[in-house]
C-alpha positions in Angstrom: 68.6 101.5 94.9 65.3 101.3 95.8 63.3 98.0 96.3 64.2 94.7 95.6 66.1 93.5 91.6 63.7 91.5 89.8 65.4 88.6 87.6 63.2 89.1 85.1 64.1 92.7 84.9 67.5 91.7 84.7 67.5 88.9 81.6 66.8 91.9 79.2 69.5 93.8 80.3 73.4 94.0 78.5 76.2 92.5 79.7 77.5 96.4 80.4 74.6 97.4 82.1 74.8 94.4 84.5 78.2 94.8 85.4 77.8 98.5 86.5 74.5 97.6 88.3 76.3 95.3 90.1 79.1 97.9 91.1 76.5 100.0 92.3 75.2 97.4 94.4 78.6 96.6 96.2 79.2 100.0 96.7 75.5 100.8 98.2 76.9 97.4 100.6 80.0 99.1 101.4 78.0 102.3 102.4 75.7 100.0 104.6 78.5 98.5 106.2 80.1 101.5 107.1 76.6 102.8 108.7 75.9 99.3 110.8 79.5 100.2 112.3 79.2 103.6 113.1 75.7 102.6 114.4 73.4 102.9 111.6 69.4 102.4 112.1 67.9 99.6 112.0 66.2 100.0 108.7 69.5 100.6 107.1 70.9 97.0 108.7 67.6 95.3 107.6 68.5 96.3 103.8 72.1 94.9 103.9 70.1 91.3 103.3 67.9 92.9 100.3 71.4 94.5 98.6 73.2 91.0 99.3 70.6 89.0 97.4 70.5 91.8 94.8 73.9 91.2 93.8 73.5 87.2 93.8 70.5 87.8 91.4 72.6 90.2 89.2 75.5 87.5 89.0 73.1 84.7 88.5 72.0 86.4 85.5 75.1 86.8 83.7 76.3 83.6 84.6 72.9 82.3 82.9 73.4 84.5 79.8 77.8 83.7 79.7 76.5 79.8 79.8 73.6 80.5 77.1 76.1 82.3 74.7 78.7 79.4 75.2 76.2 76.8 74.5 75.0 78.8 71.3 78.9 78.9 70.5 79.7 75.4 71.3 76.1 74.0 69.3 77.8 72.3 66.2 80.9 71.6 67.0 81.8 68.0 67.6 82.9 68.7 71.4 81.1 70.0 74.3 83.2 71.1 77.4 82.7 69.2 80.1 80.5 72.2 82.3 78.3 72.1 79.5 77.4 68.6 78.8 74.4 66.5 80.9 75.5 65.2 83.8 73.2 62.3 84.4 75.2 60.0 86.4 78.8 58.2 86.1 77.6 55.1 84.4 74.8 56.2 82.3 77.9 58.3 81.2 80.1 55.2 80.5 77.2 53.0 78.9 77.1 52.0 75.1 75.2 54.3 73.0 72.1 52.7 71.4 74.3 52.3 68.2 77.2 50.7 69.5 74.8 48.2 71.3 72.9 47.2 68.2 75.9 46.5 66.6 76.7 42.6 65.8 80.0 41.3 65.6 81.2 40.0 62.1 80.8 36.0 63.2 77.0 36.9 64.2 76.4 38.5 60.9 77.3 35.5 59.3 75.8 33.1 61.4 72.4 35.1 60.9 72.9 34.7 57.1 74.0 30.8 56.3 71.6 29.8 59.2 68.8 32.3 59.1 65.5 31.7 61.6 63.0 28.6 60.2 59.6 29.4 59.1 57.2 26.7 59.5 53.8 26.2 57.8 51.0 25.2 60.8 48.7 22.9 59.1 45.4 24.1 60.4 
């Protein structure tokens, strides 16, 4: 493979040509490997690095596209799993949502009703 995998390259690509690029990029580490045993040069052990971040690029990119195609899946259904949803923090999480807090309990309602607020005329 020559030169570094762009991501960008890589987001138009199919899910079939990803997974044989990336077969092709652990075999092309095997082959290194071999070579930096039996002694390989020094521009052959360099690339091992390159081919290594290659291959975390490629898998980044179909873990991006396999979470993309969930969350189209998953869009109007009444549950999200959990991987999917915002993680925010624990008690953001836990807190009422802003309808549950506006709610008022039956005895407020009617105590909002048969004694509403006073209005008062200011005699200027």
């Amino acid at each position: 493979m020559p030169g570094k995998v762009k991501a960008y390259e890589l987001q138009s690509k199919s899910k079939n040509d990803l997974t044989k690029q990336l077969t092709e990029l652990k075999t092309e580490l095997l082959n290194l490997r071999v070579q930096k045993i039996a002694g390989g040069s020094a521009a052959k052990l360099t690339k091992i690095n390159t081919v290594r971040k290659s291959i975390a690029r490629v898998l980044t990119v179909t873990n991006q596209k396999q979470r993309q195609n969930l969350r189209e899946f998953y869009k109007n259904k009444k549950y999200l799993p959990l991987d999917l949803r915002a993680k925010k923090t624990r008690a953001i999480r836990r807190r009422l949502t802003k309808h549950e807090a506006s709610l008022k309990t039956l005895k407020q309602r009617k105590k909002d009703i048969h004694f509403p607020i006073r209005k008062y005329a200011v005699k200027a």
